[in-house]
TIBAPA-686251 format. One record per residue: residue in three letters; x, y, z of N, C-alpha, C, O in turn. Coordinates in Angstrom, 1 decimal. Atoms other than C-alpha are relative to their C-alpha. Layout:
ALA; X; Y; Z; X; Y; Z; X; Y; Z; X; Y; Z
...
This chain:
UNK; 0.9; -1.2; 0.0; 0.0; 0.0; 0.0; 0.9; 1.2; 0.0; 1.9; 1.2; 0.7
UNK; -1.1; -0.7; 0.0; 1.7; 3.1; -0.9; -0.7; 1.6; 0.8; -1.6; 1.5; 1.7
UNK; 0.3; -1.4; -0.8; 1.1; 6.9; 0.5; -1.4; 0.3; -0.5; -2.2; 0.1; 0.4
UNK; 1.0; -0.5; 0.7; -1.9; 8.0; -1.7; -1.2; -1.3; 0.1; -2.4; -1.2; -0.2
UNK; 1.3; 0.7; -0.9; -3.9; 5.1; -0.3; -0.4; 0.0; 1.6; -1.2; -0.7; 2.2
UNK; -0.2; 0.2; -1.7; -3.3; 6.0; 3.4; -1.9; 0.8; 0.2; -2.4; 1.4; -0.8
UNK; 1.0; 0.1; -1.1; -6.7; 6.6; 5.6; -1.0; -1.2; -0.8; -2.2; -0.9; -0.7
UNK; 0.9; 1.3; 0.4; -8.2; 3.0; 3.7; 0.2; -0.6; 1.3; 0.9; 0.0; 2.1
UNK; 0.4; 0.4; -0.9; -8.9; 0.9; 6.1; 0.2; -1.5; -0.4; -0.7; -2.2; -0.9
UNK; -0.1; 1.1; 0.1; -7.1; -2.2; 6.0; 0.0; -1.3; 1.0; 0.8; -1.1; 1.8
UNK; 0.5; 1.1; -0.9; -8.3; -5.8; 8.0; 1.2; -1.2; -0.2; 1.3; -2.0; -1.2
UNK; -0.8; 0.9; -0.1; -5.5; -8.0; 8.8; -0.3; -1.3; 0.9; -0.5; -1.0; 2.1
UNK; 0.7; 1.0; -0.7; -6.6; -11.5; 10.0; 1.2; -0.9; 0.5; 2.0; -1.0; -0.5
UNK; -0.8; 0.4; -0.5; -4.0; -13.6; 12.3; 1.1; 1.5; 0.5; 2.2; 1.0; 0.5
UNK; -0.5; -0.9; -0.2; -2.3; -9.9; 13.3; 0.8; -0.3; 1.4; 1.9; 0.2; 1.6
UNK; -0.7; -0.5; -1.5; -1.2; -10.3; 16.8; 1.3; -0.4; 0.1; 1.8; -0.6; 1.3
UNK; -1.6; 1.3; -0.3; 2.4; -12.1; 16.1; 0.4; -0.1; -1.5; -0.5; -0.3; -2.4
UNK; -0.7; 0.8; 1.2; 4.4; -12.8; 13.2; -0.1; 0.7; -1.6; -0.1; 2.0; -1.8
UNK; 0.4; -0.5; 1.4; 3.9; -12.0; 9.7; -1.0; 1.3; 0.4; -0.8; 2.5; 0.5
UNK; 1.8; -1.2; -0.2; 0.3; -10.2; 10.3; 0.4; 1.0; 0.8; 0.1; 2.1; 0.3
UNK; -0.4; -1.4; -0.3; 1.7; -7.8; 12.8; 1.1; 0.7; -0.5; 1.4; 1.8; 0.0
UNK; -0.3; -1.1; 0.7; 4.2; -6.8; 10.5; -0.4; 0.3; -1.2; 0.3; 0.9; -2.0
UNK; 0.9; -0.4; 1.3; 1.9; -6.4; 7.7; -0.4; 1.2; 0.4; -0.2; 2.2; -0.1
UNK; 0.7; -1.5; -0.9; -0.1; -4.1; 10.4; 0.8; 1.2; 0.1; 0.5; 2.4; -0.3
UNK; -1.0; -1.2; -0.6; 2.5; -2.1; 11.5; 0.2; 0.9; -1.5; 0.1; 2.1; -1.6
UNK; -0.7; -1.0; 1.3; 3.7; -1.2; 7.7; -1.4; 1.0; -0.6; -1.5; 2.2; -0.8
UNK; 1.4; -0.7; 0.6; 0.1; -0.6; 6.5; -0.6; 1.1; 1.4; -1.6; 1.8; 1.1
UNK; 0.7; -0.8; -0.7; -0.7; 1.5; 9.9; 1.4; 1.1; -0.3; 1.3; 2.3; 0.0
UNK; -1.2; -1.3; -0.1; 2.9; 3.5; 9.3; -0.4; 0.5; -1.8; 0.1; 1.6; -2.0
UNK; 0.5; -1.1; 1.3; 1.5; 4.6; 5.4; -1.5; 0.7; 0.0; -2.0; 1.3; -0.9
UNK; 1.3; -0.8; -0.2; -1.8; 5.8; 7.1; -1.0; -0.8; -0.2; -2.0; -0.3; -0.4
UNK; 1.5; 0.6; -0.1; -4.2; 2.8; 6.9; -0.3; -0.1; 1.3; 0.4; -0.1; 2.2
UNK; 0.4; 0.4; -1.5; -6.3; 2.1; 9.8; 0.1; -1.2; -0.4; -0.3; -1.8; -1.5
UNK; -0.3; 1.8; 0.2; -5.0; -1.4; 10.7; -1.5; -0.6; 1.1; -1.9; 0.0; 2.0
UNK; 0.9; 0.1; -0.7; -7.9; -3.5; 12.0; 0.9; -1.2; 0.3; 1.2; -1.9; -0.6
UNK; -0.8; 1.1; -0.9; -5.9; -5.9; 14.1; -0.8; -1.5; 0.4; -1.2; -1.8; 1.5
UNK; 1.1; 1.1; -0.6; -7.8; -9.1; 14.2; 0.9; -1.5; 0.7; 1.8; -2.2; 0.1
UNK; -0.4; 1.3; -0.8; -6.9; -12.1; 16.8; -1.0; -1.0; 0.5; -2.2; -0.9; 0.6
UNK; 1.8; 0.7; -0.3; -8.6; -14.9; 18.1; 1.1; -0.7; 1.5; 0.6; -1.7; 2.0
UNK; -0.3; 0.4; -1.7; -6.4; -15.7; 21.6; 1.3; 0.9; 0.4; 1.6; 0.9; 1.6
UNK; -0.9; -0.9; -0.3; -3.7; -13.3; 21.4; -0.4; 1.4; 0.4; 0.0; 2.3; -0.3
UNK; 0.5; -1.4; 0.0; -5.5; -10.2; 23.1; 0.8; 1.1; 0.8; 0.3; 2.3; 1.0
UNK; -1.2; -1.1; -0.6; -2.2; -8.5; 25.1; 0.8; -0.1; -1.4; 0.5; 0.9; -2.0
UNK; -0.2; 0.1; 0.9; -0.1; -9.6; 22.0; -0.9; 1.6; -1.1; -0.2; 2.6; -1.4
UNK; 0.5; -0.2; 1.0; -2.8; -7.9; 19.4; -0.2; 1.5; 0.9; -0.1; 2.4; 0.1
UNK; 0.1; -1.7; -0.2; -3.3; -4.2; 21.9; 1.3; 0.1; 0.5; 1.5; 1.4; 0.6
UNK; -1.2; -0.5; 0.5; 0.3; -4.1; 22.3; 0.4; 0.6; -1.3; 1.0; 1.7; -1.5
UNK; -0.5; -0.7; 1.5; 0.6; -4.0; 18.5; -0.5; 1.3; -0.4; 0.0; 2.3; -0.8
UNK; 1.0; -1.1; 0.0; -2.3; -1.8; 18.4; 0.6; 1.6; 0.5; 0.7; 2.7; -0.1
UNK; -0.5; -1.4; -0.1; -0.4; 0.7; 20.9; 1.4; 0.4; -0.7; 1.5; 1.6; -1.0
UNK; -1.0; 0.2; 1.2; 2.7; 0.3; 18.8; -0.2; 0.4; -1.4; 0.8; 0.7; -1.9
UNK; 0.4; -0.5; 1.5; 1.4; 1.3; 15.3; -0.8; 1.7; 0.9; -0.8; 2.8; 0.3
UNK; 0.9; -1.6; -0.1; -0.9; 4.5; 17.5; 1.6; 1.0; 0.3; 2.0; 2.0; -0.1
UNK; -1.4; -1.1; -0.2; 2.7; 5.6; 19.0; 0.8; 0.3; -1.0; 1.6; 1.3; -0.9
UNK; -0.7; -0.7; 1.7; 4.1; 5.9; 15.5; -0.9; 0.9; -0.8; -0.6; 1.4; -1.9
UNK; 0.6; -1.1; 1.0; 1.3; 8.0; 14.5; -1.3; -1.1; -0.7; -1.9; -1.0; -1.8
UNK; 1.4; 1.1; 1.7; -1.5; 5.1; 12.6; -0.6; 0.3; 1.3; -0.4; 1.0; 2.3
UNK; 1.5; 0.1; -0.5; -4.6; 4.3; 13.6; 0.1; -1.6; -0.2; 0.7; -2.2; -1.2
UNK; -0.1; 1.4; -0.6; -5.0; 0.7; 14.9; -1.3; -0.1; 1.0; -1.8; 0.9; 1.5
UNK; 1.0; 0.2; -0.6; -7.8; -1.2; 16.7; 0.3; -1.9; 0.1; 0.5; -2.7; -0.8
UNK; -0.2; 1.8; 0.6; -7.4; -5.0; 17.4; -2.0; -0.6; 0.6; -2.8; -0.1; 1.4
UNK; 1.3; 0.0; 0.3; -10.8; -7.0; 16.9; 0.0; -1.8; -0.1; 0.1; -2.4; -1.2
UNK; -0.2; 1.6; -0.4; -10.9; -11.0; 18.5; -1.5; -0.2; -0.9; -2.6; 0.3; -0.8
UNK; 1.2; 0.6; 0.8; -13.0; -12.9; 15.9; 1.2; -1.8; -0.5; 2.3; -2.0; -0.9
UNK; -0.4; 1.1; 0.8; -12.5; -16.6; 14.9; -0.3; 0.0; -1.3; -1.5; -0.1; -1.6
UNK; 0.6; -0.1; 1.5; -12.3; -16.2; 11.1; -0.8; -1.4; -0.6; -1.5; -1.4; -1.5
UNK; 0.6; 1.6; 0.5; -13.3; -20.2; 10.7; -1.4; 0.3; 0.3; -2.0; -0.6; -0.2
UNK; 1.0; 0.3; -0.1; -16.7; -19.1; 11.9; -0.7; 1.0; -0.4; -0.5; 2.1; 0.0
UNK; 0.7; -0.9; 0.5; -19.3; -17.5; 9.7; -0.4; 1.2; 0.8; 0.0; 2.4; 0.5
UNK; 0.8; -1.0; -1.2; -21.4; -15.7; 12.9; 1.3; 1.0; 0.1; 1.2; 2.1; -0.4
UNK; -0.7; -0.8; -0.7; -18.1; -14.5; 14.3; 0.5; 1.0; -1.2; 0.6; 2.2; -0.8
UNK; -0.2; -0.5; 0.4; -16.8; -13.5; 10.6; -0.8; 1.3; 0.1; -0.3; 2.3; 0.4
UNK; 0.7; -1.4; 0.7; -19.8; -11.0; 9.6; -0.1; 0.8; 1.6; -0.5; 1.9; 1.5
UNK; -0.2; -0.9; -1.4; -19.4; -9.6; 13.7; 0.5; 0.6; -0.6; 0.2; 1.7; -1.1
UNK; -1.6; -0.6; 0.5; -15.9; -9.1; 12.4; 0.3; 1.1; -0.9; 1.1; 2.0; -0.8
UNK; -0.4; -1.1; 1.3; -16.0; -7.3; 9.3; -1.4; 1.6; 0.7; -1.1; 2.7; 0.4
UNK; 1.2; -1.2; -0.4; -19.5; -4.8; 11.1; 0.6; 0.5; 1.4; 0.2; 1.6; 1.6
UNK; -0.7; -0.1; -1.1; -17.6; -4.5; 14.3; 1.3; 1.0; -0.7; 1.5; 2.1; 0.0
UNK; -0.8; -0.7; 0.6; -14.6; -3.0; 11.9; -0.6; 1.2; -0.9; -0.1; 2.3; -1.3
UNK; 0.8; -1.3; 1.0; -16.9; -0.7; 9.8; -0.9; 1.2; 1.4; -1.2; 2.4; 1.4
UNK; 0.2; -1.0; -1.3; -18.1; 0.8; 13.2; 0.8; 0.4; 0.4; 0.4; 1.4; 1.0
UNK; -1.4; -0.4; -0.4; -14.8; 1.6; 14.2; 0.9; 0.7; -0.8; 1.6; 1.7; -0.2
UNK; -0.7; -0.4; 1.4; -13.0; 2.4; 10.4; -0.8; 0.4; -0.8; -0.5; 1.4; -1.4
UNK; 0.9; -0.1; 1.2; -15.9; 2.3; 8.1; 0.2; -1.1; -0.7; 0.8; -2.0; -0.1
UNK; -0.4; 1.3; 1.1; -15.6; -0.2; 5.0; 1.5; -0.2; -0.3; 2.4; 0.5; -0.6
UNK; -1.7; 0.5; -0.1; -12.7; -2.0; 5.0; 0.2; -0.2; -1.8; -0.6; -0.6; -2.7
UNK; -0.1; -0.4; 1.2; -10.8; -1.4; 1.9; 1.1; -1.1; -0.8; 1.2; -1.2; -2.0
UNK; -1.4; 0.7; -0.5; -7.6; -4.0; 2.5; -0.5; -0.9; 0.6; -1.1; -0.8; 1.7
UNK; 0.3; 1.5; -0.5; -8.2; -7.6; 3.1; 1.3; -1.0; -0.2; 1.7; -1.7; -1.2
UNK; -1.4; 1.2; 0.7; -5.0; -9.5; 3.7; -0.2; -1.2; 1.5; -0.1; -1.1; 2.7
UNK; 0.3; 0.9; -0.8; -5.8; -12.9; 4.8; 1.3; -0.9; 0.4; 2.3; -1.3; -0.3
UNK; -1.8; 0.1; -0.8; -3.0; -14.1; 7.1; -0.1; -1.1; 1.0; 0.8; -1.8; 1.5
UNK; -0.1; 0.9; -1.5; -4.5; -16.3; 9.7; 0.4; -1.3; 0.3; 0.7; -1.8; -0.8
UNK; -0.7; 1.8; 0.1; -3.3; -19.9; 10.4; 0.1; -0.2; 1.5; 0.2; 0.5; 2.5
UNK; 0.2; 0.8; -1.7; -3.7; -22.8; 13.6; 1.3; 0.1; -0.6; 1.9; 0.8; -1.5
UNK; -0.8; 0.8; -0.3; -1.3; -25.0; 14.6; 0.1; -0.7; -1.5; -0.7; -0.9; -2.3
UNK; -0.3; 0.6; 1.3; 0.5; -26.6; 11.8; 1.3; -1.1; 0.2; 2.5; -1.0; 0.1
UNK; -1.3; 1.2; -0.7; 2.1; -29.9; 13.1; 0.8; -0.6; -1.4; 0.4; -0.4; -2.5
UNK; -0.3; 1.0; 0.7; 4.3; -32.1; 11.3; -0.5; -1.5; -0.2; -0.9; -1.8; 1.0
UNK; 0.4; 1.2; 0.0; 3.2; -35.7; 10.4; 0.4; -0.7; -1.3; 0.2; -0.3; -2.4
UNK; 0.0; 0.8; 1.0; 4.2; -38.1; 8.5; -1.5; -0.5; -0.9; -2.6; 0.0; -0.6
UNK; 1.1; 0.5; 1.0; 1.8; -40.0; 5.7; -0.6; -0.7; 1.0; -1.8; -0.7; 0.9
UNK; 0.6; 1.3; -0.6; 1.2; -42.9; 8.5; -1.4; 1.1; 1.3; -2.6; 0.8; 1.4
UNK; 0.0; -0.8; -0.6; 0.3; -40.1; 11.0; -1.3; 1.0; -0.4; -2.1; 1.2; 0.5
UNK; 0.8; -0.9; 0.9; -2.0; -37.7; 8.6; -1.6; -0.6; 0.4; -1.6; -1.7; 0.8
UNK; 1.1; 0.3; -0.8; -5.8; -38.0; 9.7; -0.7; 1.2; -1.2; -0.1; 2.2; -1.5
UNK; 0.6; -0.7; -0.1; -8.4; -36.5; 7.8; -0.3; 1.6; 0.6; -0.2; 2.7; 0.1
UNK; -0.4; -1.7; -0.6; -8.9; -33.8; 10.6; 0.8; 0.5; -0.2; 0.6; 1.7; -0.4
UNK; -0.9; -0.5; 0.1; -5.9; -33.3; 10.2; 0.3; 1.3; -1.4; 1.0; 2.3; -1.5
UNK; 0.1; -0.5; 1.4; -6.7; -32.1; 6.6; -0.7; 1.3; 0.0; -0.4; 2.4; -0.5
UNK; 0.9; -1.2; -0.1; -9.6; -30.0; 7.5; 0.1; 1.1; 0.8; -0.3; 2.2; 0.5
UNK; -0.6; -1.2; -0.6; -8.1; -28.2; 10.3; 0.8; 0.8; -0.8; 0.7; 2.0; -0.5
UNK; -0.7; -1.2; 1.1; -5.9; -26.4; 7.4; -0.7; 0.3; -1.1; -0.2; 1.0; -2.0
UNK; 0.8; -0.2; 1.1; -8.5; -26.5; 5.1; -1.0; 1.1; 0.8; -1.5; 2.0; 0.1
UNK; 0.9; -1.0; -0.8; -10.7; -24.4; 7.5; 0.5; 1.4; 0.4; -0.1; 2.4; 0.7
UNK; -0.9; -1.5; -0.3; -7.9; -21.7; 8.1; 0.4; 0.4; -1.4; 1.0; 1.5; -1.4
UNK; -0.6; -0.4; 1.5; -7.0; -21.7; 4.1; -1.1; -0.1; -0.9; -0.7; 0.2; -2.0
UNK; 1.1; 0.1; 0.8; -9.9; -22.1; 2.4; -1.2; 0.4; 0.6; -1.6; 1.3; -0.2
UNK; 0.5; 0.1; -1.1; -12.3; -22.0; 4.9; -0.7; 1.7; -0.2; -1.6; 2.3; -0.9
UNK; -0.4; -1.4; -0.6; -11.7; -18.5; 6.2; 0.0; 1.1; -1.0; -1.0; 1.9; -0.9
UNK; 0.0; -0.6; 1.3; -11.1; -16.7; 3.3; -1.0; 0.3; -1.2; -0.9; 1.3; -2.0
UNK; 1.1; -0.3; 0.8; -14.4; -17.4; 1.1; -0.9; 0.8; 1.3; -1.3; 1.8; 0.9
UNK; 0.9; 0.0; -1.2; -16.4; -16.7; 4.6; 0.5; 2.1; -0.2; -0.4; 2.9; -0.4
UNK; -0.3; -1.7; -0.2; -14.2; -12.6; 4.6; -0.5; 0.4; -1.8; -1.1; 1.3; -2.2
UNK; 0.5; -1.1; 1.3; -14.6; -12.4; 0.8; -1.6; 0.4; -0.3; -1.9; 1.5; -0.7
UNK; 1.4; -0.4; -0.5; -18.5; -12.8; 1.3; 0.0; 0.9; 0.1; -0.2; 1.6; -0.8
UNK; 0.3; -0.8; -0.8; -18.5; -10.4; 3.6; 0.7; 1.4; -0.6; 0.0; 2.3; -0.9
UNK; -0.3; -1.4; 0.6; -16.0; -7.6; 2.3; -0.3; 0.4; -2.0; -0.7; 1.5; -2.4
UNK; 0.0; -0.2; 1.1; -16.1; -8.2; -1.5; -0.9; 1.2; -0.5; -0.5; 2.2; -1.1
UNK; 1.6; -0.5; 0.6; -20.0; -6.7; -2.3; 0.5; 1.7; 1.0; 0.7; 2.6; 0.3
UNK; -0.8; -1.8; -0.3; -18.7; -3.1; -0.4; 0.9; 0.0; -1.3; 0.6; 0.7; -2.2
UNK; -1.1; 0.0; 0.9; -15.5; -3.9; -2.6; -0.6; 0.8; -1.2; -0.7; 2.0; -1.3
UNK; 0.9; 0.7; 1.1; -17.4; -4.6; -5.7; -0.8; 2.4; -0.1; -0.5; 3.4; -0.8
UNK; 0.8; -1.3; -0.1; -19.8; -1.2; -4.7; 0.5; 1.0; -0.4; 0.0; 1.4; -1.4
UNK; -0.5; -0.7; -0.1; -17.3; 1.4; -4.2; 1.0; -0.1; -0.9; 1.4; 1.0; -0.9
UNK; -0.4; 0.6; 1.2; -15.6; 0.4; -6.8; 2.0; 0.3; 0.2; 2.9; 1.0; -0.4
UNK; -1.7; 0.1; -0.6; -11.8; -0.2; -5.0; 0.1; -0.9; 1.3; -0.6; -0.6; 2.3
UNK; -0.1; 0.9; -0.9; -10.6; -3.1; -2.7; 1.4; -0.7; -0.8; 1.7; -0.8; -2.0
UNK; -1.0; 0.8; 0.3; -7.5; -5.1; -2.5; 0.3; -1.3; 0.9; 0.7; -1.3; 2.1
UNK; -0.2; 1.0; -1.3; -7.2; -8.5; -1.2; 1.0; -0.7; -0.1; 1.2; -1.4; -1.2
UNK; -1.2; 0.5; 0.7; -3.9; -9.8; -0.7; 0.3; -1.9; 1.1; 0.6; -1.9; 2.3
UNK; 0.2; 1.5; -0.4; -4.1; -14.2; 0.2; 1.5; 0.0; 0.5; 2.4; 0.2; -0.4
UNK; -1.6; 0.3; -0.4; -0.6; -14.6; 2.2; 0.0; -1.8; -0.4; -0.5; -2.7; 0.2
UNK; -0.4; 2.0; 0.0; 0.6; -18.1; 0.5; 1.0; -0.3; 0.6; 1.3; 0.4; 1.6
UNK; -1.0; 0.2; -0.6; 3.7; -19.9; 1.3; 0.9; -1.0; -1.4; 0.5; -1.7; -2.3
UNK; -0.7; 0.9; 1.1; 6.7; -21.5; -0.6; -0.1; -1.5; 0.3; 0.5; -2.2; -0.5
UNK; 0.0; 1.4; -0.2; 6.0; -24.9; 0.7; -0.9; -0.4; -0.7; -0.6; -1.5; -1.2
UNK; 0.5; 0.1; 1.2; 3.2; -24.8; -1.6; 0.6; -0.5; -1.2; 0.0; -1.2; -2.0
UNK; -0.4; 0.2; 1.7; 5.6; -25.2; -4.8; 1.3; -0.8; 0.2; 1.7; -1.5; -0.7
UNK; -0.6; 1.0; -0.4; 8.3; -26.9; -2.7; -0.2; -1.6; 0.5; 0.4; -2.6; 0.3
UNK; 0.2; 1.6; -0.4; 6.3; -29.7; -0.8; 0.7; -0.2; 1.1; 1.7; 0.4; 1.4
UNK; -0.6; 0.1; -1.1; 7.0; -31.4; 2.4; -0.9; -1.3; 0.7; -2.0; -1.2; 1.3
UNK; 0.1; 1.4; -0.3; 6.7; -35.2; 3.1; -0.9; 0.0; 1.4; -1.8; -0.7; 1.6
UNK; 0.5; -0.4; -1.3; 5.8; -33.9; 6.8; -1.3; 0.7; 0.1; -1.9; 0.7; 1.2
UNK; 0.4; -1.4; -0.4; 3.6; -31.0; 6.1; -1.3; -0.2; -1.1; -2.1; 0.8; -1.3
UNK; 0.6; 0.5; 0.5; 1.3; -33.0; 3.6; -1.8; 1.0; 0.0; -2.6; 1.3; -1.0
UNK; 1.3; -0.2; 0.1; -1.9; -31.6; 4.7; 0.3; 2.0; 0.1; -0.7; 2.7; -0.2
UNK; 0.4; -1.1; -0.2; -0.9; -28.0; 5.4; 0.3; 0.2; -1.5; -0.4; 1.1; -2.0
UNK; -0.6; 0.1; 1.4; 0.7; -28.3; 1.7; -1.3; -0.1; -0.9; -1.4; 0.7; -1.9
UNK; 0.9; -0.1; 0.9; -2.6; -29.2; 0.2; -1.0; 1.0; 0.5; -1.6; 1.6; -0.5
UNK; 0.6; -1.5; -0.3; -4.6; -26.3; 1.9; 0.0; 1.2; -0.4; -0.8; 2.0; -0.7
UNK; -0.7; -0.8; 0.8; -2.1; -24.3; 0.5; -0.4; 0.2; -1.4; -0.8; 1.2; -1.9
UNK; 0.7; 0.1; 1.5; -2.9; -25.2; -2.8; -0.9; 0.1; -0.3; -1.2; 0.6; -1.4
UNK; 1.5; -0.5; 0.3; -6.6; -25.2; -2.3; -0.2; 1.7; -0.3; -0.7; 2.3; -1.3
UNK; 0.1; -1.3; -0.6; -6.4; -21.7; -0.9; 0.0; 0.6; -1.6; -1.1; 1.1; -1.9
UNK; -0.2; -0.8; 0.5; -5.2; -20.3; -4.2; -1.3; -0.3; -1.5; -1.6; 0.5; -2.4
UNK; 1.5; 0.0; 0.1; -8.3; -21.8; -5.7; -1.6; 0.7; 0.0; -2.5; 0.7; -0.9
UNK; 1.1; -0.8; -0.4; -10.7; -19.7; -3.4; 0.2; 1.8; -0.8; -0.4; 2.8; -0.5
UNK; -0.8; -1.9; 1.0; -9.0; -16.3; -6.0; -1.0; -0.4; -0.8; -2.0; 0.3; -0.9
UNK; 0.0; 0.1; 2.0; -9.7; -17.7; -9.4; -1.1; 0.8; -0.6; -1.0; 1.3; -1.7
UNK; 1.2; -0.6; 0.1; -13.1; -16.2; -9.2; -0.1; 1.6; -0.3; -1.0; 2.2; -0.9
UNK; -0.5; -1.7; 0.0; -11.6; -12.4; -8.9; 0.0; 0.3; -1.6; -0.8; 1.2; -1.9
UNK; -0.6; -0.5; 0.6; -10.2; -12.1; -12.1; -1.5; 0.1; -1.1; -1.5; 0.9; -2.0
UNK; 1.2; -0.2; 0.5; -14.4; -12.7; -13.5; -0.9; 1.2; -0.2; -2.0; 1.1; -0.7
């Protein structure tokens, strides 16, 4: 996001740690309002929060499990009372992501990363796209990973989530 998009209002999902809070931080230091979203990190996620306001942004953190429809559409009207229409959809969130061998691998196993990568992400574009769509400006940016195109004997199921995930797009470019 560069300067001449600053007071958009961008929603970062998995924020409180890692990646997602330095997505927040960059996007609250070019003037977006970062909507900080966590789902157990809530000192973590208003730390970051006061961290992006003491440099000057605008930050708010906003506990929603993205895996659940109810809690999504809270999530996204909960941030439009706070910012307005969210403009900035970078979906970031992710469980636990064990290793397992093939013998090891479980179904659940499959759908717990299929519910944070696929899952999750049709559930926020629902919800933000049709503003998107309206206003006629939105950007949503899917955080993949290279193990996607590398692979990983261990990592089997979070590997094919990965690949679904980029799936839940194809529809954009329509």
């Amino acid at each position: 996001m560069s300067t001449p998009n600053s007071n958009r209002t961008a929603l970062i999902t998995g924020a409180s740690r890692g990646l997602g809070a330095a997505i927040a931080v960059e996007l609250g230091a070019v003037g977006a309002n970062a909507a900080v979203n966590y789902l157990s990190s809530s000192n973590a996620a208003e730390q970051l929060c006061q961290r992006i306001r003491q440099a000057g942004g605008h930050a708010h953190a906003f506990k929603a499990d993205v895996r659940s429809e109810a809690e999504v559409i809270h999530l996204v009207d909960e941030v439009g009372d706070v910012f307005g229409d969210i403009d900035v959809l970078v979906v970031n969130a992710t469980g636990p992501q064990p290793f397992l061998s093939i013998e090891e691998q479980t179904w659940d196993a499959y759908l717990d990363q299929l519910e944070f990568f696929v899952k999750s992400p049709l559930l926020l574009l629902k919800q933000v796209l049709p503003g998107m769509k309206k206003r006629g400006f939105g950007r949503i940016i899917n955080v993949g990973s290279e193990v996607f195109e590398l692979g990983n004997p261990r990592f089997a199921n979070y590997v094919s989530a990965k690949g679904c995930s980029v799936g839940t797009y194809s529809f954009l470019g329509a």
